[in-house]
C-alpha positions as CSV (number, residue, x, y, z in Angstrom):
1,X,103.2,172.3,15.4
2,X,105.7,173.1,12.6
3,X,108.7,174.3,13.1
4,X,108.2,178.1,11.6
5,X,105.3,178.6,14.2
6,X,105.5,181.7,16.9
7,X,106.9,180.7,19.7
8,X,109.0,177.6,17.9
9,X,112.2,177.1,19.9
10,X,115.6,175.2,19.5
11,X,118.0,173.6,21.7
12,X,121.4,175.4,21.8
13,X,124.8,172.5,21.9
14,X,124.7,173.0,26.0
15,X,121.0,171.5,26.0
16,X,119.5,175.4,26.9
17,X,116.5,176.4,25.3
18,X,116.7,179.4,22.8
19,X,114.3,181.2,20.8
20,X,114.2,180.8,16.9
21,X,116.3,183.6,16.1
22,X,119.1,183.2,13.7
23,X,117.1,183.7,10.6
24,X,116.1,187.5,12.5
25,X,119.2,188.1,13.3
26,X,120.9,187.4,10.0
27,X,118.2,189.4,8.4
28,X,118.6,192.7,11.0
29,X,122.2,192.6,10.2
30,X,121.5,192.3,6.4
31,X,119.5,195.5,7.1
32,X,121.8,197.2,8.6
33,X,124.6,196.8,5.5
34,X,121.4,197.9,3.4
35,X,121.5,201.2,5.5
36,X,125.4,201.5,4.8
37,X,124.4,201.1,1.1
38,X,126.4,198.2,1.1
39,X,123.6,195.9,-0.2
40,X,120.3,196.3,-1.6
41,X,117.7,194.6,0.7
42,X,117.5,191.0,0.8
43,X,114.4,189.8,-1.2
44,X,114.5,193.0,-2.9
45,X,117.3,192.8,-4.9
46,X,115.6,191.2,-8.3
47,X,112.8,193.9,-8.0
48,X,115.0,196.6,-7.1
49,X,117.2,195.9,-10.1
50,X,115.3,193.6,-12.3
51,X,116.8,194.7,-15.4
52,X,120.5,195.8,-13.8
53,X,122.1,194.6,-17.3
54,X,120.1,196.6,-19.9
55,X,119.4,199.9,-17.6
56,X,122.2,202.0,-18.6
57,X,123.1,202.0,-22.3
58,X,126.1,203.6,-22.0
59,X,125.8,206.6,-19.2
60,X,127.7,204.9,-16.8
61,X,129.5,202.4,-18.9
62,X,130.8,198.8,-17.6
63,X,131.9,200.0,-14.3
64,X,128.0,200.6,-13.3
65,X,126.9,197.8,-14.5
66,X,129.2,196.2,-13.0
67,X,128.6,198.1,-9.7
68,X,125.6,196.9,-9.9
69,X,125.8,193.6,-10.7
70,X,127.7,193.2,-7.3
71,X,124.9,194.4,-5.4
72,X,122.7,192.3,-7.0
73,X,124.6,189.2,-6.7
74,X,125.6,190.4,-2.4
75,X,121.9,190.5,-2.0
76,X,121.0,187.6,-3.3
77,X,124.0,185.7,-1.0
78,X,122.8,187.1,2.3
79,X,119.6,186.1,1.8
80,X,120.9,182.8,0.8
81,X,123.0,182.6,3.4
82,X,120.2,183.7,5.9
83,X,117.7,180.9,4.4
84,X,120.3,177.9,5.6
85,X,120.4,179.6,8.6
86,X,117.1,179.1,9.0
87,X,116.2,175.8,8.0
88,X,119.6,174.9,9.8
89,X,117.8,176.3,12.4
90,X,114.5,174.6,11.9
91,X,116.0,171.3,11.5
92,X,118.0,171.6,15.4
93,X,114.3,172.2,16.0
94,X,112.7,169.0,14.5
95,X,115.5,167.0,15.5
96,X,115.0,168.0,19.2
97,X,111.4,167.5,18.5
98,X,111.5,164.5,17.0
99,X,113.9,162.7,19.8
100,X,111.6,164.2,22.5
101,X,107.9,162.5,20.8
102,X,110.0,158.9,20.2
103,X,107.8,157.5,23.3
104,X,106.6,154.0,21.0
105,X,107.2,155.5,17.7
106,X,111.1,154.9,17.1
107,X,111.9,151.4,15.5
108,X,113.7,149.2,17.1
109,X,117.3,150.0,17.1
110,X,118.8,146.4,17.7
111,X,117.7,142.9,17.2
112,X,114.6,141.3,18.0
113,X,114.9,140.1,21.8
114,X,117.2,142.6,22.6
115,X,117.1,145.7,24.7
116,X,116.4,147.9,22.4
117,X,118.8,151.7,23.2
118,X,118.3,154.8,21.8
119,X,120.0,157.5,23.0
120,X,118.8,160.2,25.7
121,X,117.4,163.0,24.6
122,X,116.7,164.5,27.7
123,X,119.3,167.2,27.5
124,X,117.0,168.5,25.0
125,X,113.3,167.9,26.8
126,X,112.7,165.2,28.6
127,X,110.2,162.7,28.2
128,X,106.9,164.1,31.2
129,X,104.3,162.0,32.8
130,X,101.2,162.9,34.5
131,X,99.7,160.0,36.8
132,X,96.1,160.7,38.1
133,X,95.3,158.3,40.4
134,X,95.2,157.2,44.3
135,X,97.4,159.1,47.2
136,X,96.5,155.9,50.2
137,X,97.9,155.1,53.3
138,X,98.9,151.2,52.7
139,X,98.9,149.7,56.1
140,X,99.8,145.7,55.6
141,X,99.8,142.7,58.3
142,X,102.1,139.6,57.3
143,X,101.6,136.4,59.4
144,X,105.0,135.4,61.4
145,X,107.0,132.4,60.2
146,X,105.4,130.0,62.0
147,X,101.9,131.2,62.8
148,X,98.6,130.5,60.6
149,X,96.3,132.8,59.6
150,X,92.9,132.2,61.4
151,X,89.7,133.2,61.1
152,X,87.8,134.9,64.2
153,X,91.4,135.5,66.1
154,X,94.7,137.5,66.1
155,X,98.2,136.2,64.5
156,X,101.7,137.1,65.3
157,X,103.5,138.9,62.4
158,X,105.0,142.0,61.4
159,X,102.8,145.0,60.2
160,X,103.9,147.9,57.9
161,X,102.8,151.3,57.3
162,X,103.9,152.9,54.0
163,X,102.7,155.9,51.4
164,X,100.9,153.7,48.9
165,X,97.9,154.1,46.6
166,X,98.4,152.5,42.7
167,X,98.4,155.6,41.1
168,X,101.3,157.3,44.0
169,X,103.0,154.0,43.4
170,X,103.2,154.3,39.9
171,X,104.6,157.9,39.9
172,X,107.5,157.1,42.6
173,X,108.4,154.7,40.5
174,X,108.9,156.5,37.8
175,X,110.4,159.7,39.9
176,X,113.1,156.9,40.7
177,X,113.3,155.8,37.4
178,X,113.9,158.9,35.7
179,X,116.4,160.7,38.4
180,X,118.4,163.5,37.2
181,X,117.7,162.9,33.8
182,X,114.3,164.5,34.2
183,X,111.2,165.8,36.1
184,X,109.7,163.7,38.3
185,X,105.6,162.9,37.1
186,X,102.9,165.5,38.3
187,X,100.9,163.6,40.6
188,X,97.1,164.5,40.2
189,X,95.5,162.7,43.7
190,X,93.5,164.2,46.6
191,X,94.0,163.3,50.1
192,X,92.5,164.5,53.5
193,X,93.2,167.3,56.0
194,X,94.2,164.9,58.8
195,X,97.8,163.2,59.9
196,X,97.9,160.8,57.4
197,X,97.4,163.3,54.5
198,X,100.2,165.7,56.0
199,X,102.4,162.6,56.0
200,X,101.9,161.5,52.7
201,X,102.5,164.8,50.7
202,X,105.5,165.0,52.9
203,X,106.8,162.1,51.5
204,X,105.9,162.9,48.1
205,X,107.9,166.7,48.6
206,X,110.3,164.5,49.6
207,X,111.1,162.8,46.5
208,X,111.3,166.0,45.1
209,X,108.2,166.4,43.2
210,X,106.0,169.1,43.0
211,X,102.7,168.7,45.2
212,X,100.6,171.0,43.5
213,X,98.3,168.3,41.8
214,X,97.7,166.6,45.5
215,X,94.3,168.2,46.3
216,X,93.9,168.4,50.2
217,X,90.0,168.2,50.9
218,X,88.6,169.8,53.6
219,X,87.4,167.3,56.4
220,X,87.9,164.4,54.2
221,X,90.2,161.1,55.6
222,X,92.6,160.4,53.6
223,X,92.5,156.9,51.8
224,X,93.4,153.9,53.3
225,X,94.3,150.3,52.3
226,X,94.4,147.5,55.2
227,X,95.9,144.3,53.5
228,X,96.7,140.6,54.9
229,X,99.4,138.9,53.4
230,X,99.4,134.8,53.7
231,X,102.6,132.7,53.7
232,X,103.1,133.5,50.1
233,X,102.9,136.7,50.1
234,X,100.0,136.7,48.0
235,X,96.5,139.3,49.2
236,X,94.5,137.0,51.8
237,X,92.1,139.9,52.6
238,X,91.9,143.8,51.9
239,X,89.8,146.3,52.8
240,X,89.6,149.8,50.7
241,X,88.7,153.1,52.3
242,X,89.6,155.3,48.6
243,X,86.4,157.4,48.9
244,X,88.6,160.7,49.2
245,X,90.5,159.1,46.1
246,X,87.3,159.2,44.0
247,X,85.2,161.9,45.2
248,X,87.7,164.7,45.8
249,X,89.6,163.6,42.8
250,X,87.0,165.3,40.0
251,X,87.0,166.6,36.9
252,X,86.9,170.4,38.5
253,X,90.3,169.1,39.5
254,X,91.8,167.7,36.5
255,X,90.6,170.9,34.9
256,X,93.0,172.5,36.6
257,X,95.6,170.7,35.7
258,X,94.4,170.2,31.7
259,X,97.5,172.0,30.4
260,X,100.0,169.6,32.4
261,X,98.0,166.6,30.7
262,X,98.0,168.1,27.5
263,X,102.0,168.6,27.6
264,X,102.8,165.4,28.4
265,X,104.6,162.5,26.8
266,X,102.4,160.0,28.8
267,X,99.3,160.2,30.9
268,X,99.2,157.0,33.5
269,X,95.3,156.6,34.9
270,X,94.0,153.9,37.7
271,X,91.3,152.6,38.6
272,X,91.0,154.8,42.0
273,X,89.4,157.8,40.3
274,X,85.8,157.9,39.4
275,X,84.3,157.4,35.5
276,X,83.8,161.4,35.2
277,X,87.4,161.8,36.4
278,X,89.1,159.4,33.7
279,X,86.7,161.0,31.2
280,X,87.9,164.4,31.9
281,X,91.5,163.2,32.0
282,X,91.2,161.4,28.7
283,X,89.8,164.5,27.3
284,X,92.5,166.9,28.2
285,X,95.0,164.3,26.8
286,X,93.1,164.6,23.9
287,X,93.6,168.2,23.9
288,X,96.9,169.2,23.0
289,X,98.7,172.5,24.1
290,X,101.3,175.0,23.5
291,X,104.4,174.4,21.5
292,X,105.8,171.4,24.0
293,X,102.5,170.0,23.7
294,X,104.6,166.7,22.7
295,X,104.9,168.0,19.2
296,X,101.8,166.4,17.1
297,X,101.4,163.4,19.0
298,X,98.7,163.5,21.9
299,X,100.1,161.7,25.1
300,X,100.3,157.9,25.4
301,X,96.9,157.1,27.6
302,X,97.7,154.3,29.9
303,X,94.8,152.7,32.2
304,X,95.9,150.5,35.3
305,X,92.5,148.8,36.3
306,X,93.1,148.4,39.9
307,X,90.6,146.1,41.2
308,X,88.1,143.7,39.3
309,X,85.3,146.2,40.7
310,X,87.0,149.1,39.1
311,X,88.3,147.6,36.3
312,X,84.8,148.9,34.6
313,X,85.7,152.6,35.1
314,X,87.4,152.9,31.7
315,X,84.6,151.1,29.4
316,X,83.4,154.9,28.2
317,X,86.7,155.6,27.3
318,X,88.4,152.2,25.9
319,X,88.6,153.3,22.3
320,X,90.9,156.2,23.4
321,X,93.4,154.5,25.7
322,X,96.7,152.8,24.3
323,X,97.7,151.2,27.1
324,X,95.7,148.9,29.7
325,X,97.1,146.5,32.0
326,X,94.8,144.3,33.5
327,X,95.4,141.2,35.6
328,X,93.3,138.1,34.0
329,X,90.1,138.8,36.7
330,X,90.8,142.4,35.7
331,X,90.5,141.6,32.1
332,X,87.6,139.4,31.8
333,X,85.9,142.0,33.8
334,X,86.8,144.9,31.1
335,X,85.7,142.4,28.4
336,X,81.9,141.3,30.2
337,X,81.5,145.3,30.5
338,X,82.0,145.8,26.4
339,X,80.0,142.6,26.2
340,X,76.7,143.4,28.4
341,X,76.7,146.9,25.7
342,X,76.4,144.5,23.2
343,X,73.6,142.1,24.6
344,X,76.4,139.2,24.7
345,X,76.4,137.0,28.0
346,X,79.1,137.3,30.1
347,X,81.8,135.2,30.6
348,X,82.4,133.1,33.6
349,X,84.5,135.2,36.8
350,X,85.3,132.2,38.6
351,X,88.6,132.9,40.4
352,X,89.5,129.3,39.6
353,X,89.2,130.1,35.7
354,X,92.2,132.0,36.3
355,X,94.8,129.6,37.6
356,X,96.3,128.7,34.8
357,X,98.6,125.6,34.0
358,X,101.5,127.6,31.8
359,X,101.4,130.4,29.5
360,X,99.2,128.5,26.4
361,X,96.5,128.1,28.9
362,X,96.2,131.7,29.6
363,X,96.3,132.8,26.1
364,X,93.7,130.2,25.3
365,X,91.5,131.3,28.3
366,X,91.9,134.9,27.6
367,X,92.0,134.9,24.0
368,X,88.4,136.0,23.7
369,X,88.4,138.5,26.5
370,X,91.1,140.4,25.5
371,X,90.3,140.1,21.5
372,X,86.8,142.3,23.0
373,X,88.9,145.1,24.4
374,X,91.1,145.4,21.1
375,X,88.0,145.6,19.1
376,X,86.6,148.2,21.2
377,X,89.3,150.5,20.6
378,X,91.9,149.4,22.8
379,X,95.6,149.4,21.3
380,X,97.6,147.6,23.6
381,X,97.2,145.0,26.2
382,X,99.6,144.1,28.6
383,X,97.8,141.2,30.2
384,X,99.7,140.5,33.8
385,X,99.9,136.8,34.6
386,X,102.3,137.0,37.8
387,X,105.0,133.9,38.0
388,X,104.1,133.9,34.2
389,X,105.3,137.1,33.6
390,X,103.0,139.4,31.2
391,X,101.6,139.3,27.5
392,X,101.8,142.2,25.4
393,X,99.2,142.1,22.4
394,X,99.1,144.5,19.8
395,X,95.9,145.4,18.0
396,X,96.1,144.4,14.2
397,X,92.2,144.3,13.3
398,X,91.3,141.1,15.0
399,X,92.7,139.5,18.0
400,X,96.0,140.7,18.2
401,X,99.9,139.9,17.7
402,X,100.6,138.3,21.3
403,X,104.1,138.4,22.8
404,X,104.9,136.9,26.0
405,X,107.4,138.6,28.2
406,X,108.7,135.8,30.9
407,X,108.8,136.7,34.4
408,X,112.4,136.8,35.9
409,X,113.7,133.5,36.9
410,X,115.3,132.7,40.2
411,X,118.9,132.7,40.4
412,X,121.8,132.4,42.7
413,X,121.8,135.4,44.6
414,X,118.6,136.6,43.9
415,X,116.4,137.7,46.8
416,X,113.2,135.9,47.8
417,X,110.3,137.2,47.3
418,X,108.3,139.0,50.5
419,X,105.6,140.8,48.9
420,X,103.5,140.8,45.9
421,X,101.9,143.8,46.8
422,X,102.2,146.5,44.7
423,X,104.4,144.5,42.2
424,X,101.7,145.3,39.2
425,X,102.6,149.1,39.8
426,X,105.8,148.3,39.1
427,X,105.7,146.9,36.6
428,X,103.7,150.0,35.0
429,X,106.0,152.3,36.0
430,X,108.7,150.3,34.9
431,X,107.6,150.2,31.4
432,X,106.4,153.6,31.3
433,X,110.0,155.1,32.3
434,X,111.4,152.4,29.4
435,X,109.2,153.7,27.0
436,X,109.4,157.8,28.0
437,X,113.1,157.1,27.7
438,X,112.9,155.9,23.6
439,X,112.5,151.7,24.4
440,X,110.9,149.7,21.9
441,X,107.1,148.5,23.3
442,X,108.1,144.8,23.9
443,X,112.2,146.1,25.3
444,X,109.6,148.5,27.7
445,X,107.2,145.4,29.0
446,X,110.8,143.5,29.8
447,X,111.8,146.4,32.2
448,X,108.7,146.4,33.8
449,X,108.5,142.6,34.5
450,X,112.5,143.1,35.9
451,X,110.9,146.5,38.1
452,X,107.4,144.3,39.4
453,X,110.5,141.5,40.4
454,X,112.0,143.8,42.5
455,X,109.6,145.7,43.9
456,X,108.2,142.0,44.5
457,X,112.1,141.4,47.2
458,X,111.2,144.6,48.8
459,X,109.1,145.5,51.5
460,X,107.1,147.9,50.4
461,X,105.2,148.4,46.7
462,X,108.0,150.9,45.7
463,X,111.6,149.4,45.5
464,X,114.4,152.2,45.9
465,X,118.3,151.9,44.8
466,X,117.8,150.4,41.3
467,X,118.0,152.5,37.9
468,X,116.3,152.1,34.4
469,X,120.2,151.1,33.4
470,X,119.7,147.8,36.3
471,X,116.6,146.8,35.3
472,X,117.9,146.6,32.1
473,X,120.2,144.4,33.2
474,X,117.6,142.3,35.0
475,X,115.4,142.3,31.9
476,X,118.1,141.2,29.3
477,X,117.1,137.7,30.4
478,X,113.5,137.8,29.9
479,X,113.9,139.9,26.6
480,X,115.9,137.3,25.1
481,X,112.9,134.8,25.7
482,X,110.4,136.8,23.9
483,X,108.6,134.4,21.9
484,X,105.0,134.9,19.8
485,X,102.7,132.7,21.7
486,X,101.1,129.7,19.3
487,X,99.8,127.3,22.2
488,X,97.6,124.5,20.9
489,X,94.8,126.0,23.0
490,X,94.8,129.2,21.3
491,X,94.5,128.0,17.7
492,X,91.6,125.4,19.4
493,X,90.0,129.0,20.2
494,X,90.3,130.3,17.1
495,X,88.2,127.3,15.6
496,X,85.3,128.4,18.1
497,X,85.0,131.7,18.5
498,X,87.7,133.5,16.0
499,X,90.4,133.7,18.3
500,X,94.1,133.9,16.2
């Protein structure tokens, strides 16, 4: 919306909103001297005295004309002086503007590697994010130090009960991320009537965000995730009770929150909610509203898969997203979706296809997979690889630009890792916060990897006590290693099947 529109509005120097008014209220005043027949009114003043020099031949002599001439020449100041009022005015306006729609549109401010800084604008409106996704119980069972998981029979361990779901996950971290400097994200979820619904939007109020978007569904249970965790701390087993997550989660409900999509900077989507849910949500992002409605860009869509079995939940919808961030399984799941539309056979899901050597023997494995989901619309990848870190690929017509992000290394004094559970939603939210706050797209993926590390130490899928300004720190490391992958493999693909 341009700046001249009703309802435009500017930031005044102590970061309050204000209404557009200095060009009215140099023009009432104006008015008001026109009453004291001071001056003749502003854009009047040529047609008022269009021929002040030739008028009087001789009636009033020099001293009316030049009478006159002053009036003339007052007019025409104020209403110059009232224009740069204006457009001084109108450019606070698209300067506050501009600094609030930088999310992945600002250049990068330093060198390639680097963490790229630009600096907060959220005095004057801060970056917003909308996550519609799952509200879950996470209840997770970690064998003891020296017991072995076995089949048919109970192990000693520890077991954990924390607020959980991807798409609550992803919105604490960001609330953490973002602190003081802005609102925390407007969770769209739905939970059931029973204890553990009570306890979970309790925790949420907690955090300080606002629950309105947490639909509570009448004799519904509210979601629950049961995971086992092996020595590694890798998933050895899971079972998924999310049917609250997808059925009361519609798109009655995300009607109801269309506005709140349409406002914001970026719109975060998982895997939890059902196809005519992400549909709807994509929609309203596409819709933009009111004159915050982050200015004329539509929110950034970004889809977190989930699960291989949800993955698919997003093919209707691909050519619209900018964002997905699938794990490898996750990916070539997306890609045999596109590919059965097509009539092409699917490519093998074979969980050993996935364990791959070092990063060239990803990109080679993957190339073709996530080539598919760029040419069906996708803009961005951020393929997650784990101890390999991530891969950000950038659509440029074919298969991509690909940029490998390294994982955090171990170091002295780093903490172990206890969990990878929940470390993907980290990483999303991670990036997200990077990128709401003016990061360059690769400087964004950094942060995340640093946030998925930490959340990785922790014991729960949320870690607390670290800023965006930390994990910037952390991810100075793995932003200098930034490298365009060119494995062998890769260019062996792009012999066979076009892969570059």
């Amino acid at each position: 919306m341009g700046p001249s529109s009703a309802g435009s509005r500017v930031c005044d120097g102590d970061g309050a909103m204000a209404p557009e008014s200095h060009y009215e209220e140099a023009h009432a005043r104006i008015l008001e001297l026109v009453a004291m027949d001071a001056i003749c009114p502003l854009d009047d003043a040529d047609q008022i005295y269009p021929d002040a020099e030739d008028r009087d031949n001789g009636s009033a002599g020099s001293m009316e004309r030049t009478r006159t001439q002053r009036l003339v020449d007052a007019a025409r100041a104020g209403r110059d002086a009232a224009h740069a009022y204006r457009d001084a005015a109108r450019a606070d306006f698209e300067r506050a503007d501009a600094a609030r729609r930088r999310v992945a549109h600002l250049a990068a401010t330093t060198a390639r590697g680097s963490i790229a800084r630009v600096p907060c604008a959220a005095h004057l409106h801060p970056g917003t994010a909308v996550v519609v996704g799952g509200m879950v119980l996470d209840v997770t069972a970690s064998p003891g130090p020296h017991a072995r998981l076995r089949r048919g029979s109970s192990t000693p361990g520890a077991v954990l009960q924390n607020p959980g779901g991807v798409g609550r996950n992803i919105a604490e971290g960001l609330a953490r991320l973002v602190g003081d400097a802005g609102p925390a994200p407007l969770l769209i979820s739905a939970v059931g009537d029973d204890v553990a619904g009570r306890v979970l939007i309790d925790a949420w109020r907690a955090l300080g965000a606002d629950t309105r978007g947490v639909r509570v569904c009448t004799g519904a249970s509210t979601p629950v995730v049961a995971t086992v965790l092996d020595h590694d701390g890798e998933v050895a087993a899971s079972v998924a009770d999310t049917l609250t997550a997808e059925t009361g989660l519609d798109a009655d409900w995300i009607a109801k929150h269309a506005d709140a999509v349409g406002r914001a900077t970026v719109l975060v989507l998982d895997g939890n909610c059902a196809e005519s849910t992400i549909a709807a949500a994509v929609d309203s992002a596409e819709r933009v509203v009111g004159p915050w409605a982050n200015g004329e860009q539509k929110p950034l869509v970004w889809f977190e898969p989930v699960s291989v079995a949800k993955s698919i939940r997003a093919t209707n919808v691909l050519a619209k997203l900018d964002f997905v961030s699938p794990n490898a399984g996750e990916c070539r799941a997306m890609a045999n979706a596109v590919r059965a539309r097509q009539g092409v056979a699917p490519l093998p899901m074979d969980s050993s296809v996935f364990e791959f050597r070092n990063i060239d023997d990803a990109v080679s494995t993957m190339c073709d997979d996530v080539g598919t989901l760029l040419r069906a619309g996708v803009r961005r990848v951020v393929l997650t690889l784990g101890s390999l870190g991530c891969v950000l690929v950038k659509s440029d017509g074919g298969y991509g630009s690909w940029r490998h992000v390294p994982a955090l290394t171990d170091g002295a004094g780093r903490p172990p890792l206890r969990s990878l559970v929940g470390a993907g939603d980290a990483l999303v939210a991670g990036a997200v916060a990077a990128l709401m706050a003016g990061r360059e797209e690769e400087a964004a993926m950094a942060v995340g990897v640093a946030s998925a590390r930490r959340a990785a130490e922790a014991d729960g899928p949320v870690h607390s006590g670290h800023s965006l300004k930390s994990l910037e720190r952390d991810a100075a490391g793995s932003a200098a290693r930034v490298r365009t992958v060119r494995g062998e493999g890769a260019r062996r693909e792009s012999m066979t099947s076009g892969c570059g």
